[in-house]
N, C-alpha and C positions, 0 to 999 in steps of 0.2 A: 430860342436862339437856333438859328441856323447852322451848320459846319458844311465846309465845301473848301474845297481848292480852289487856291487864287488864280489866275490867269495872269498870263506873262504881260500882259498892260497893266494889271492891277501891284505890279513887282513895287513902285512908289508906296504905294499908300500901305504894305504889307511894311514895308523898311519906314515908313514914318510912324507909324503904329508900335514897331519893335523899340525904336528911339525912345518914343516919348514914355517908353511904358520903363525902360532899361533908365529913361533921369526920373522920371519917377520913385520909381521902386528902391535901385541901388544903394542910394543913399540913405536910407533905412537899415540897412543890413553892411555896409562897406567901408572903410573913412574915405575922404573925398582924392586920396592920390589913385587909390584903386578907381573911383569912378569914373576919374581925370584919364587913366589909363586904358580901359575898355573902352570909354570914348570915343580915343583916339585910334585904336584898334578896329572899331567896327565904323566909323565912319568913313563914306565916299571918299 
């Protein structure tokens, strides 16, 4: 595996990468109004 810094083009796919991993994971560890709520927090 590789590590490096994204590049300001690459801004998308760092924030769809943080999303899908945040509906992933959360719900595992949160009940669903917390998830409901960071969500809504961190979404565009």
């Amino acid at each position: 595996m590789e590590y490096r810094k994204a590049k300001i083009n690459e801004s998308k796919i760092v924030c769809d990468i943080v999303q899908g991993t945040k509906e992933a994971v959360y719900p595992h560890y949160y009940i669903q109004a917390v998830v409901d709520f960071f969500g809504r927090c961190t979404n565009d």
